[in-house]
C-alpha beads as a LAMMPS data file, in Angstrom:
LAMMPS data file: protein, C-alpha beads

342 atoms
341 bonds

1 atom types
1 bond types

-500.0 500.0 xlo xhi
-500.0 500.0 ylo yhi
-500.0 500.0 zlo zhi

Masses

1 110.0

Atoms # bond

1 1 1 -397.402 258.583 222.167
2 1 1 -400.396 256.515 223.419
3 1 1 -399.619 252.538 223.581
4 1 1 -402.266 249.600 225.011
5 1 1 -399.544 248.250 227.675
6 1 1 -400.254 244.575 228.404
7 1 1 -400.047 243.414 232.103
8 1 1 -402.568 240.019 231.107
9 1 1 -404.990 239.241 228.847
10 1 1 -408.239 241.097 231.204
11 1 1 -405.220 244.084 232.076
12 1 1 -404.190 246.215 229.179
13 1 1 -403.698 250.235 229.942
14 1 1 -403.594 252.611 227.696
15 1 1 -400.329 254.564 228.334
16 1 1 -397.807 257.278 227.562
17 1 1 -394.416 256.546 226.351
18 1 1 -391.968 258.829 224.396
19 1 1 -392.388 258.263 220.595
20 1 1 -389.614 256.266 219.395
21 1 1 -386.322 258.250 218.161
22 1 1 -385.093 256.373 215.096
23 1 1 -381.446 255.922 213.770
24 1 1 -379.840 256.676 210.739
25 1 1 -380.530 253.235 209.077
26 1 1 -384.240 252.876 210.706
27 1 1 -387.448 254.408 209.521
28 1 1 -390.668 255.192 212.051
29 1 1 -394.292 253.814 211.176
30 1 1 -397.653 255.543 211.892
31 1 1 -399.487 252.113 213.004
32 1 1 -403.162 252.395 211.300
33 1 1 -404.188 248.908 211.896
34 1 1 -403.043 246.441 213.977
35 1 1 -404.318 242.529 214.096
36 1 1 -404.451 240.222 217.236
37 1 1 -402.902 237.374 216.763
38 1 1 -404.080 234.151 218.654
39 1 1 -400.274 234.099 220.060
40 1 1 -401.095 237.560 221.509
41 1 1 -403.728 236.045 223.973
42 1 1 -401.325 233.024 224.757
43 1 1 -401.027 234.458 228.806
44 1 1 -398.287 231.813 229.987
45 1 1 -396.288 232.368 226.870
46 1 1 -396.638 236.207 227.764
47 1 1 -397.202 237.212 231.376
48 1 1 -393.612 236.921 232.286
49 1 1 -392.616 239.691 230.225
50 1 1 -395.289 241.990 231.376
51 1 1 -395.768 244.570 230.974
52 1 1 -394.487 245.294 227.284
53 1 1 -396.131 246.284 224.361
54 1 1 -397.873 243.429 221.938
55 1 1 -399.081 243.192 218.202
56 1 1 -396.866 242.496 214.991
57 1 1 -399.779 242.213 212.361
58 1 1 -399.017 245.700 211.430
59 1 1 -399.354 248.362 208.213
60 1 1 -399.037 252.115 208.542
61 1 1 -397.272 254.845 207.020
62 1 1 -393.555 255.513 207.163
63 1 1 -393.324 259.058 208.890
64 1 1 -389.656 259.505 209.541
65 1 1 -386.474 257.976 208.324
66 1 1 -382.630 258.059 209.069
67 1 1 -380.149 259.471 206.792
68 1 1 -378.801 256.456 204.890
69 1 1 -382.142 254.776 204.213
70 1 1 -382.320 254.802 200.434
71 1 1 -384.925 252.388 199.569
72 1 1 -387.952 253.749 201.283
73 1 1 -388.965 257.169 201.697
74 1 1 -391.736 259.489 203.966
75 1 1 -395.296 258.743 202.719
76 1 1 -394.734 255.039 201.539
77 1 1 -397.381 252.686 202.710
78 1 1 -395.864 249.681 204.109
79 1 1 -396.501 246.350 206.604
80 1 1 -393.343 245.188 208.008
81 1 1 -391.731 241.839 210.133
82 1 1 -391.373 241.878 213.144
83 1 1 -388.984 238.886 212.766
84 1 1 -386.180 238.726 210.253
85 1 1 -383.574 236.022 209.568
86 1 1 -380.076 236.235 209.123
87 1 1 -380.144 234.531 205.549
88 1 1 -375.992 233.389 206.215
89 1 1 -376.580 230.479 209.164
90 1 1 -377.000 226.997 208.481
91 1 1 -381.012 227.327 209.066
92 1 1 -381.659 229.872 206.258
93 1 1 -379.472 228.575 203.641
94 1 1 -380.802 225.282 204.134
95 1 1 -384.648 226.952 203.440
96 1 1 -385.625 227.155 207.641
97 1 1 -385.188 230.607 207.959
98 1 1 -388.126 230.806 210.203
99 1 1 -385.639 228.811 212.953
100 1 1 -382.536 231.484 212.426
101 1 1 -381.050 232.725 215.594
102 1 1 -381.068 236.149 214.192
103 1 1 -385.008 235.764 213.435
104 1 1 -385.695 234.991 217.177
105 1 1 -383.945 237.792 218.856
106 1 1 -385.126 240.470 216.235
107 1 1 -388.219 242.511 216.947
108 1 1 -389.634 246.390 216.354
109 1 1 -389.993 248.764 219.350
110 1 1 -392.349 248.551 220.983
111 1 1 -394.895 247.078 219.333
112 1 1 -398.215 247.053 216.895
113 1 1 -400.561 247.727 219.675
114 1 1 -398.823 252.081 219.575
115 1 1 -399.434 254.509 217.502
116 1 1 -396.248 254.520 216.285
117 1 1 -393.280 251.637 215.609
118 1 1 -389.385 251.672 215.348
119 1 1 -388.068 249.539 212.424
120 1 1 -384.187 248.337 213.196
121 1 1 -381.931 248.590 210.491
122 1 1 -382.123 244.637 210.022
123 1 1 -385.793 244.752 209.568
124 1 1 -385.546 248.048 207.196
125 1 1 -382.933 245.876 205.411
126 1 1 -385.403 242.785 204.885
127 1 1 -388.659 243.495 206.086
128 1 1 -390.658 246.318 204.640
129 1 1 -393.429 245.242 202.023
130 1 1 -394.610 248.081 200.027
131 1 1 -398.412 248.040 199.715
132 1 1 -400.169 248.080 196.425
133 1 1 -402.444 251.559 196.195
134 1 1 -405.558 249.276 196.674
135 1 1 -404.951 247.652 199.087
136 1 1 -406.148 248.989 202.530
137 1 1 -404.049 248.903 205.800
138 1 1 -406.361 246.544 207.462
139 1 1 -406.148 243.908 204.807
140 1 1 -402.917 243.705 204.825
141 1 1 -402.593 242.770 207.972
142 1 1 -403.441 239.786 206.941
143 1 1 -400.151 239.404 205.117
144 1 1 -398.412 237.918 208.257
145 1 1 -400.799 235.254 209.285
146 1 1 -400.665 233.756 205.720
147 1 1 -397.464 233.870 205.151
148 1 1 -397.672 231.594 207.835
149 1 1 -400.247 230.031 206.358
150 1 1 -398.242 229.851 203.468
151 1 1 -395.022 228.115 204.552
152 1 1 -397.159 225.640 206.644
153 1 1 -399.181 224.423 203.975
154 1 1 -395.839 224.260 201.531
155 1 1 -393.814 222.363 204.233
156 1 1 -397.003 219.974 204.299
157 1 1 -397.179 219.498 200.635
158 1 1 -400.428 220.151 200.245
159 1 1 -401.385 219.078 196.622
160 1 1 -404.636 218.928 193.739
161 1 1 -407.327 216.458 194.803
162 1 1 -406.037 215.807 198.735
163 1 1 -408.937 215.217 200.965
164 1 1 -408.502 217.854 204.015
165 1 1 -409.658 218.120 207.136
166 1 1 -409.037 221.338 209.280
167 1 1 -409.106 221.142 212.895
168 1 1 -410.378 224.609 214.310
169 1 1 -411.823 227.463 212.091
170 1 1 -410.034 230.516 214.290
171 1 1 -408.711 232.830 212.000
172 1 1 -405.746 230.252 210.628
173 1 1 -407.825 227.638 210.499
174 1 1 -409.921 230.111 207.710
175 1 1 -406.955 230.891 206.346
176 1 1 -406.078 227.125 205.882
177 1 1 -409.362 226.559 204.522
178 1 1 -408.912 229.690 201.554
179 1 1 -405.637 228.441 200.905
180 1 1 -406.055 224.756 200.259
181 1 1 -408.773 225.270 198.284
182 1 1 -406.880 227.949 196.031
183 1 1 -404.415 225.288 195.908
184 1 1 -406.939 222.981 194.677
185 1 1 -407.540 220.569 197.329
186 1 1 -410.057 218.150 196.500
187 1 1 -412.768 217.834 199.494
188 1 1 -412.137 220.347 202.492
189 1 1 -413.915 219.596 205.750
190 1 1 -413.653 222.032 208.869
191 1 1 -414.791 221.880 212.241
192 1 1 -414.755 223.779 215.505
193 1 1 -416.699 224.153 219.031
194 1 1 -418.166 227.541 217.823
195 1 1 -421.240 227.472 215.453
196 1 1 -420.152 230.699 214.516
197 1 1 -417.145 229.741 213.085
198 1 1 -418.469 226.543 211.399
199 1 1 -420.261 228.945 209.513
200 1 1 -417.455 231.249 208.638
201 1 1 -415.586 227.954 207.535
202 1 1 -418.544 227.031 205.123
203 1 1 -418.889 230.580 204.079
204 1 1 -415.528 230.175 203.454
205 1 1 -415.043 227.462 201.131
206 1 1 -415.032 224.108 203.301
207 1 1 -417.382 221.391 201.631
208 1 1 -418.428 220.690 204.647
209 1 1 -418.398 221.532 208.622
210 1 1 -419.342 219.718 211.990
211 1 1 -418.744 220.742 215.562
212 1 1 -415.842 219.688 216.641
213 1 1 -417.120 217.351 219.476
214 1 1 -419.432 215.134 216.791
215 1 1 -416.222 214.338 214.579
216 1 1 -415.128 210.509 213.958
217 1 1 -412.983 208.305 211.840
218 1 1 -416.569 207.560 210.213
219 1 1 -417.893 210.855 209.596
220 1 1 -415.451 211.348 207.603
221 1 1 -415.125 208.553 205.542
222 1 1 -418.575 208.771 204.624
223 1 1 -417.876 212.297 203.773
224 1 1 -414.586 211.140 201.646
225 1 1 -415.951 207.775 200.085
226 1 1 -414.429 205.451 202.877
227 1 1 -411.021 207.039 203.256
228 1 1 -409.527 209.216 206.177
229 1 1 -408.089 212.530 205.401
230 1 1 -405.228 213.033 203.142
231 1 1 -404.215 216.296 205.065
232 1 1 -404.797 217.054 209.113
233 1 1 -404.086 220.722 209.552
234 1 1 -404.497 221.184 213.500
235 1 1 -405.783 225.254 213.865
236 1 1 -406.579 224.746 217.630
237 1 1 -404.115 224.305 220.737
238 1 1 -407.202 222.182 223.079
239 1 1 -404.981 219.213 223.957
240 1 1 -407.957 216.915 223.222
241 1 1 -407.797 217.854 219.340
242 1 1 -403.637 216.729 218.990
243 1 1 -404.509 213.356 220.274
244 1 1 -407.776 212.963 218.274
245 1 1 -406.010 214.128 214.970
246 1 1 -403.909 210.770 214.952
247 1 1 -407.618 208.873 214.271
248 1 1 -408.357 210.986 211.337
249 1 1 -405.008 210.832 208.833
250 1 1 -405.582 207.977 206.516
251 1 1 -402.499 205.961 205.283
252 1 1 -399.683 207.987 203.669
253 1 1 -400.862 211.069 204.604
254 1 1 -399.990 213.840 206.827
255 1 1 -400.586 215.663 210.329
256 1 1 -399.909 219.761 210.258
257 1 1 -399.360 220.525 213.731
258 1 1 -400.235 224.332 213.355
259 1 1 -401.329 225.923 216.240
260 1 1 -398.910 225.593 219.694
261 1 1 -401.159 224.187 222.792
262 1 1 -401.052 224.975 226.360
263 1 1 -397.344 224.591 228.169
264 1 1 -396.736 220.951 228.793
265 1 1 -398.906 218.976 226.737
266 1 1 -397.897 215.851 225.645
267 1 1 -399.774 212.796 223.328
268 1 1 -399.123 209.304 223.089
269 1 1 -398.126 208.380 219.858
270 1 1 -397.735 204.217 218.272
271 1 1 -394.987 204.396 216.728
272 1 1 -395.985 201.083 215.099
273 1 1 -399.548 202.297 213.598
274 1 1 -398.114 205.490 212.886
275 1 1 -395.207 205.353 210.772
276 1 1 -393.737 201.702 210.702
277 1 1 -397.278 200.377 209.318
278 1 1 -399.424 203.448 208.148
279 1 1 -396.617 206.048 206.691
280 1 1 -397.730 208.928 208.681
281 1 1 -395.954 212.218 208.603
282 1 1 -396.139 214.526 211.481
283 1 1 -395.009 217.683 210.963
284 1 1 -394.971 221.640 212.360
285 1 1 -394.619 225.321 211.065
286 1 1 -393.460 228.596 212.834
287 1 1 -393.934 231.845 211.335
288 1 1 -393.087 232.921 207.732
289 1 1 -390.068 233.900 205.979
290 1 1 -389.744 237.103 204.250
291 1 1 -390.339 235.083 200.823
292 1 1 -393.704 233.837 202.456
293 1 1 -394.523 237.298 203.286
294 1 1 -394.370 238.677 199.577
295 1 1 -396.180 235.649 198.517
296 1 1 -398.926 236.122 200.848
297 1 1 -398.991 239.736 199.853
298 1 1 -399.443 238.821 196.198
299 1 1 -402.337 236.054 197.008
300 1 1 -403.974 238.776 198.933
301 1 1 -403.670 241.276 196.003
302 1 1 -404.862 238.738 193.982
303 1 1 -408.484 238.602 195.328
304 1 1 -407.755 234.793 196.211
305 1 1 -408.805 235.137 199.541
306 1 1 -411.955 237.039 201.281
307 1 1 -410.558 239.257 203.854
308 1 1 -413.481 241.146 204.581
309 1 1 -415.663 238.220 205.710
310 1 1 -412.718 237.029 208.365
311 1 1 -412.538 240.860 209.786
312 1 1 -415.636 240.862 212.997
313 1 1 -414.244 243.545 214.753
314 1 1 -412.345 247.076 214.436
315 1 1 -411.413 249.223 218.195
316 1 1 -409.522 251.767 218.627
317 1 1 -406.197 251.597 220.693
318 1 1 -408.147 252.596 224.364
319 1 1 -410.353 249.209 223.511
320 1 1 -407.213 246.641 223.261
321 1 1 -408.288 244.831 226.091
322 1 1 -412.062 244.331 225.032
323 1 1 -410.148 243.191 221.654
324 1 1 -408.011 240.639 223.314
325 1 1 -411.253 238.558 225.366
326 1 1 -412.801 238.722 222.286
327 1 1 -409.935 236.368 220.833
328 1 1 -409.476 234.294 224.057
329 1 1 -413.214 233.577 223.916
330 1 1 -412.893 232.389 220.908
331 1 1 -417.048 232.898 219.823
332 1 1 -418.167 235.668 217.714
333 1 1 -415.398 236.847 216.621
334 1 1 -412.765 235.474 214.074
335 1 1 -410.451 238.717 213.173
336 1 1 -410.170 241.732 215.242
337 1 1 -407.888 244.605 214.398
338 1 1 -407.003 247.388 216.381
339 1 1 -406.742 250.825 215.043
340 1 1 -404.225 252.971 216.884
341 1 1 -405.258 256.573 215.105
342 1 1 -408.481 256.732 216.497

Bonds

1 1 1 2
2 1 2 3
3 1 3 4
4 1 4 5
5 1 5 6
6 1 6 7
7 1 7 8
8 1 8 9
9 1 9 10
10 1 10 11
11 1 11 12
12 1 12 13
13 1 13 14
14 1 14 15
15 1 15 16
16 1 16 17
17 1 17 18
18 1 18 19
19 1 19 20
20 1 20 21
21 1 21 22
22 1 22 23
23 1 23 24
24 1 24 25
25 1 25 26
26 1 26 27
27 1 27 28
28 1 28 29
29 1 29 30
30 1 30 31
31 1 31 32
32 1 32 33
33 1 33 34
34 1 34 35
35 1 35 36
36 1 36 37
37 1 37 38
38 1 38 39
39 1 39 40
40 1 40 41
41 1 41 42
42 1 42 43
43 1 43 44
44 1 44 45
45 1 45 46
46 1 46 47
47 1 47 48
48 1 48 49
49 1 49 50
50 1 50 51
51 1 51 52
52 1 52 53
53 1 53 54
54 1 54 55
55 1 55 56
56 1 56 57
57 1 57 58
58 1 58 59
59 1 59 60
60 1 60 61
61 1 61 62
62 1 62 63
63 1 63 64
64 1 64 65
65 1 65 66
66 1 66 67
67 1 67 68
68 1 68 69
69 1 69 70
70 1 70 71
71 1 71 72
72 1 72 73
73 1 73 74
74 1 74 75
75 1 75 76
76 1 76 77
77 1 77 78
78 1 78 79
79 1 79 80
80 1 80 81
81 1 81 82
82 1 82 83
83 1 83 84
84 1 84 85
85 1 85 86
86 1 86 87
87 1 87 88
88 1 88 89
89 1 89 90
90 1 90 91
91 1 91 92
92 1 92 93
93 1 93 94
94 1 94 95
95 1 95 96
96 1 96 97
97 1 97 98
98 1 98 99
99 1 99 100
100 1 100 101
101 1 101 102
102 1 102 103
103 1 103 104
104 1 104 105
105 1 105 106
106 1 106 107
107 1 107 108
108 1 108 109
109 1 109 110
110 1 110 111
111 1 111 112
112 1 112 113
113 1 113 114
114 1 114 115
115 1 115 116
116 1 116 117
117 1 117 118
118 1 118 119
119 1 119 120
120 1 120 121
121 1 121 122
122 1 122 123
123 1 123 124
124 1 124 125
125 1 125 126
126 1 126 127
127 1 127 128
128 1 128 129
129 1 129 130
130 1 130 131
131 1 131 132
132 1 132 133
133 1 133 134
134 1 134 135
135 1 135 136
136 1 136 137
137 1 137 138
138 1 138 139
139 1 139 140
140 1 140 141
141 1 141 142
142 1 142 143
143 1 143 144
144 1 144 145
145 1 145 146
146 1 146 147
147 1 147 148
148 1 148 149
149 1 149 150
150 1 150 151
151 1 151 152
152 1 152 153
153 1 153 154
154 1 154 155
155 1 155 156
156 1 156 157
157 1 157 158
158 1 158 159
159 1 159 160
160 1 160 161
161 1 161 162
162 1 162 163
163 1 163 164
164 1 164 165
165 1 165 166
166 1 166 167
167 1 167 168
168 1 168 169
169 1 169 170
170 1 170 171
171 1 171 172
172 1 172 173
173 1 173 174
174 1 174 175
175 1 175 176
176 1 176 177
177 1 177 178
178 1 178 179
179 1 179 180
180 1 180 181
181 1 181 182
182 1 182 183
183 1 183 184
184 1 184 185
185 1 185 186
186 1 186 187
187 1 187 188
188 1 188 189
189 1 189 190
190 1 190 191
191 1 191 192
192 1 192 193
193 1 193 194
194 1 194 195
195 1 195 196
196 1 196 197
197 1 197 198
198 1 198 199
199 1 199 200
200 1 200 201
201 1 201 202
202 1 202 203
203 1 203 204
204 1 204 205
205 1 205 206
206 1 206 207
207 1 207 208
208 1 208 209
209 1 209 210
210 1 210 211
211 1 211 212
212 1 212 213
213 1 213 214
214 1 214 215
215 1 215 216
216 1 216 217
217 1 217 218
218 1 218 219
219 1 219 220
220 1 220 221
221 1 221 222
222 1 222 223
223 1 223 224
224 1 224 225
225 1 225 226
226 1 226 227
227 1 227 228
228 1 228 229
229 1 229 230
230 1 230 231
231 1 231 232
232 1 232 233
233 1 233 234
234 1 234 235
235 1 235 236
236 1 236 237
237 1 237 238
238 1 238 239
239 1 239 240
240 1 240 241
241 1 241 242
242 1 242 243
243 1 243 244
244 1 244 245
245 1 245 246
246 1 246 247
247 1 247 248
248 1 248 249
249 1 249 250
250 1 250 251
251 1 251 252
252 1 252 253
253 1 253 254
254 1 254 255
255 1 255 256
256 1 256 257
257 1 257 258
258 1 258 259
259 1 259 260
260 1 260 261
261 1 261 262
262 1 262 263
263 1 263 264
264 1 264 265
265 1 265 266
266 1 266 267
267 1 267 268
268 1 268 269
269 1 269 270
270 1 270 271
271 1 271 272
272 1 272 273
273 1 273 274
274 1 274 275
275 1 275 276
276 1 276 277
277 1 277 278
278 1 278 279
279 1 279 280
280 1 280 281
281 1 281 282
282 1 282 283
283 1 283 284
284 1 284 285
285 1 285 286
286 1 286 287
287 1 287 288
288 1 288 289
289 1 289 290
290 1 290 291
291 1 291 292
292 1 292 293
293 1 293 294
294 1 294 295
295 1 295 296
296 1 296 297
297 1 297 298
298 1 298 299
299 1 299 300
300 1 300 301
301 1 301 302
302 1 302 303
303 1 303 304
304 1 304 305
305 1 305 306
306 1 306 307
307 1 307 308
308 1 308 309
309 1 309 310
310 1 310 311
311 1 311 312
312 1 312 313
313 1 313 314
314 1 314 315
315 1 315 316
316 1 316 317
317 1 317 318
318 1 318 319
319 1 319 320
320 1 320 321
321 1 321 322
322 1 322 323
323 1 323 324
324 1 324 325
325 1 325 326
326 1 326 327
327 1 327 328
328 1 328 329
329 1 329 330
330 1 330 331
331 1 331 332
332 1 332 333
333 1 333 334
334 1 334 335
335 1 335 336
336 1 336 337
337 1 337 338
338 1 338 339
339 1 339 340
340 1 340 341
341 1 341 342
């Protein structure tokens, strides 16, 4: 079967490797749409395991499955984990199953960016989503990133009325942006280095969006009747944006540090103006549990968020590398999904 192989982010071949042989308790997906995620371009997270196969925003088709699967059968249209978590440790039953030592070793062979993908028994066992008839492959491959989305935004308490300002309107950013609004957020404001995406953002239901280099504590008061933000969701790894975040929380309210940076980076925090005087609370988000996932596939279903304005681009499998500087640029392009049947 064809795969994109990645070597970097400007070196991705298309190659041959056998198609996957599956075991009695795993099933075999026919990948028809595939998403890059923003991790997928992150080179020093990835280059030292080149050259392997990338992508886990992924729906298809279950072609094949072993003996004792009962639950699933040829035909059904699925998207599927590529993480799963034990849901016995310490981590999962205390509700952070996204930090299980099962959910970081698990994976599916070889990855989204093939035409075809090897579900373990693990991930068969708590990681297929059955698709609803409408709902086309290439939307839901948006059920990943929001169930990210979705965990973030509950482990920030986002609530009715906050004041929110999202830092970076990349693909999670917009999905941020969607989200707290369904959630009823109160005044959303967006911002990024890309006039492109500033419009997306306001397209997408931000009250209002500014390039990221014209933001201050100001602007934004006089955009929030003389109060800071309620809610900082950081969307963007530039190290310049984690530091500048701390100005923009108002008392009592929160920093979402969403998006991981560059290896390394580091920002001074007061502890004193932070949290012994101001209240602050800085907190993070990885990944989504298979809850989030279900969630996220209901919201979706729902017609709560606009997929079709986030997708910008759709290659086939021989055009993975073109796919993957379109993310890294990060310009005119927001989501861009790669279709492994053409």
């Amino acid at each position: 079967m064809r795969v994109a192989m990645y070597y970097n982010n400007k070196d991705i071949r298309l190659e041959e490797i056998p198609r996957p042989a599956i075991g009695p308790d795993e099933v075999l997906i026919r990948i028809e749409a595939s998403g890059i995620c923003g991790s997928d371009v992150m080179e020093w997270y990835r280059i030292h395991k080149a050259p392997l196969v990338l992508g886990h925003e992924i729906a298809g088709q279950i072609v094949e499955i072993g003996d004792q699967v009962k639950k699933y059968q040829v035909g059904d249209r699925v998207a599927a984990s590529h993480h799963v978590p034990c849901n016995t440790c310490h981590y999962c039953l205390s509700g952070h199953q996204t930090i299980c030592d099962t959910l970081r070793t698990t994976n599916f062979f070889p990855g989204g960016f093939a035409e075809f993908v090897r579900l373990p028994a693990i991930n068969v066992d708590r990681g297929i989503y059955l698709l609803p008839d409408e709902m086309s492959y290439e939307t839901a491959t948006f059920i990943e990133p929001l169930a990210c989305v979705l965990r973030a935004q509950r482990i920030a308490a986002i609530s009715p009325g906050q004041a929110v300002l999202v830092l970076g309107s990349g693909i999670s950013g917009l999905l941020h942006i969607q989200l707290a609004r369904a959630l009823g957020a109160g005044k959303i404001m967006a911002t990024d280095v890309s006039e492109y995406r500033t419009k997306a953002a306001k397209d997408l239901g931000a009250d209002e969006v500014i390039r990221a280099r014209d933001l201050t504590p100001a602007l934004f008061k006089d955009f929030n009747q003389g109060r800071l933000a309620d809610q900082v969701i950081i969307a963007t790894g530039a190290e310049q944006v984690q530091l500048h975040a701390l100005s923009m929380v108002d008392r009592g309210g929160t920093i979402l540090f969403f998006a991981p940076t560059d290896q390394g980076v580091t920002i001074p925090i007061s502890i004193n103006d932070l949290f012994f005087r101001n209240d602050i609370t800085l907190t993070t988000s990885y990944a989504g549990s298979p809850a989030d996932h279900w969630r996220a596939m209901q919201l979706i279903q729902a017609g709560v968020l606009n997929i079709q304005r986030m997708i910008t681009h759709r290659l086939g499998l021989a055009e993975t590398v073109k796919g993957f500087q379109l993310v890294a640029g990060a310009q005119e392009s927001i989501k861009v999904i790669i279709e492994p049947q053409r």
